[in-house]
N, C-alpha and C positions, 0 to 999 in steps of 0.2 A: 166801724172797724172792730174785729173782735183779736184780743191781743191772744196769739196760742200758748202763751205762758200759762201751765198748771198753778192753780194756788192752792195749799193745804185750809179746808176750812174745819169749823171745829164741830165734829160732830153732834150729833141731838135726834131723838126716836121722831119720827114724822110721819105720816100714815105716806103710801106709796104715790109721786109726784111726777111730772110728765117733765118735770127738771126747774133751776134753779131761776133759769131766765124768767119766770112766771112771776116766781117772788116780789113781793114788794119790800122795798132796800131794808127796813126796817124787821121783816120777815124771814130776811136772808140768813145763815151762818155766818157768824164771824169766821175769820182771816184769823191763819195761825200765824201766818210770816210776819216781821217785822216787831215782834211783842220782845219784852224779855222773860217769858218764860221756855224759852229754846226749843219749842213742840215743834217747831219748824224743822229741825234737823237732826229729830229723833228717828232714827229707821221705820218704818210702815208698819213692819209688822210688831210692834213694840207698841207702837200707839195704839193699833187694833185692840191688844192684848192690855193695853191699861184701858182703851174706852170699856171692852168688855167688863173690866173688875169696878165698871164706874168710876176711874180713879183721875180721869182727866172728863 
């Protein structure tokens, strides 16, 4: 069963990937949700714009 809940994970540069399901768990991006550094319910395009500046 695949849950349709979106998760924010945390981005990282990866050559181009036919998707995450291939990954092995260890392989994966971390999960923004649930942490306390509140990345989870920073607006979208705010985080784009701190990944770009490297800053998250």
């Amino acid at each position: 069963h695949i849950d349709p809940k979106l998760v924010l994970v945390q981005a990282r540069p990866k050559r181009a990937h036919q998707g995450w399901r291939y990954l092995e768990g260890a392989d994966a991006p971390l999960d923004l949700g649930g942490d306390v550094t509140g990345l989870d319910v920073m607006p979208p395009a705010l985080m784009a714009k701190l990944a770009e500046l490297a800053l998250i």
